[in-house]
N, C-alpha and C positions, 0 to 999 in steps of 0.2 A: 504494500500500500504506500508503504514510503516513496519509492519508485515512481507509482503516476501523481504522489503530491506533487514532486518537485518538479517532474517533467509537465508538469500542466498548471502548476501556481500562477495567477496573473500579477506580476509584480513590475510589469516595464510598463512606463508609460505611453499611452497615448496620443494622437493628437491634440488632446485637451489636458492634458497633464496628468491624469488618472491610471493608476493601477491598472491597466484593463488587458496588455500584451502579456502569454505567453513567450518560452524560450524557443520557442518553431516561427514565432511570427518575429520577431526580431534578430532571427541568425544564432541565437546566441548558443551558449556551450557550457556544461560545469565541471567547475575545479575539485573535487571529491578527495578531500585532503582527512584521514586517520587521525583523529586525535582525542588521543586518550585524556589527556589532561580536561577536559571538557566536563570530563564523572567529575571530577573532583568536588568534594564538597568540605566547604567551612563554615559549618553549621557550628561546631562545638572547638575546643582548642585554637593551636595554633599552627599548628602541622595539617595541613589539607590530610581526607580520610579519600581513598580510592576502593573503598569495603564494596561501593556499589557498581562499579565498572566491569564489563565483561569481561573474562581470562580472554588472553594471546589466541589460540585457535578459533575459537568460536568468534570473535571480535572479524577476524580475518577473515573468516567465512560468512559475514553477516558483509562486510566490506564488498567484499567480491562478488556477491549476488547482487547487491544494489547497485554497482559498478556495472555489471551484467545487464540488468534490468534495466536498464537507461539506455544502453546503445541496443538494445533488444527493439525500441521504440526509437531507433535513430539518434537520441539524442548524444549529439558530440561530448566526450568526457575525457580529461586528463585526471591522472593522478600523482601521487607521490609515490613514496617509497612503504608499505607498510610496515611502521612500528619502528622507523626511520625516525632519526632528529632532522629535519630540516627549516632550511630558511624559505618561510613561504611570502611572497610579494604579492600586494592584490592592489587594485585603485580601488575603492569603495563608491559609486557613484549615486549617492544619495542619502540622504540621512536613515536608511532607512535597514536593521537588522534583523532578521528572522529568526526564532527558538523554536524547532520542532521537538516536541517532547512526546511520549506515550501518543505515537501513531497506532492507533489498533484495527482491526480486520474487519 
């Protein structure tokens, strides 16, 4: 389900400045970048807790089918390295960030 969110979210603007494009109506393509540090939560202490983050193979395997399912529907996608430190570059073109959480079926 995560899959056709993002390949189908209207989040590009329009002629009138609105939300209203798709990633197929404007060319566009996603960067699909592993990161674990994402779980992390500092609800309590001072040391981030990662109790809630998928283990290494399952993580990879949830990666890779969503990777899959995207150019399964054409959609252009790059990645990184899984489970990889890298240095990621992006221009952000708008104020505006997305939280996908608890996609369910």
């Amino acid at each position: 389900r995560a899959v056709k969110r993002v390949a189908t979210l209207r989040v590009f603007d329009d002629g009138e400045g609105r939300m209203n494009r798709g990633l197929d109506e404007v060319g566009g393509a996603v960067l699909a970048v592993s990161q674990f540090t994402l779980a992390g939560s500092i609800r309590r202490g001072r040391r981030p807790s990662f109790d809630r983050a998928m283990r290494g193979e399952a993580a990879r395997d949830l990666f890779e089918r969503f990777v899959a399912g995207l150019r399964a529907l054409a959609v252009p996608v790059r990645t990184g390295v899984f489970g990889a430190e890298m240095e990621v570059e992006l221009v952000n073109d708008g104020p505006v960030t997305f939280v996908m959480e608890g996609v369910r079926r």
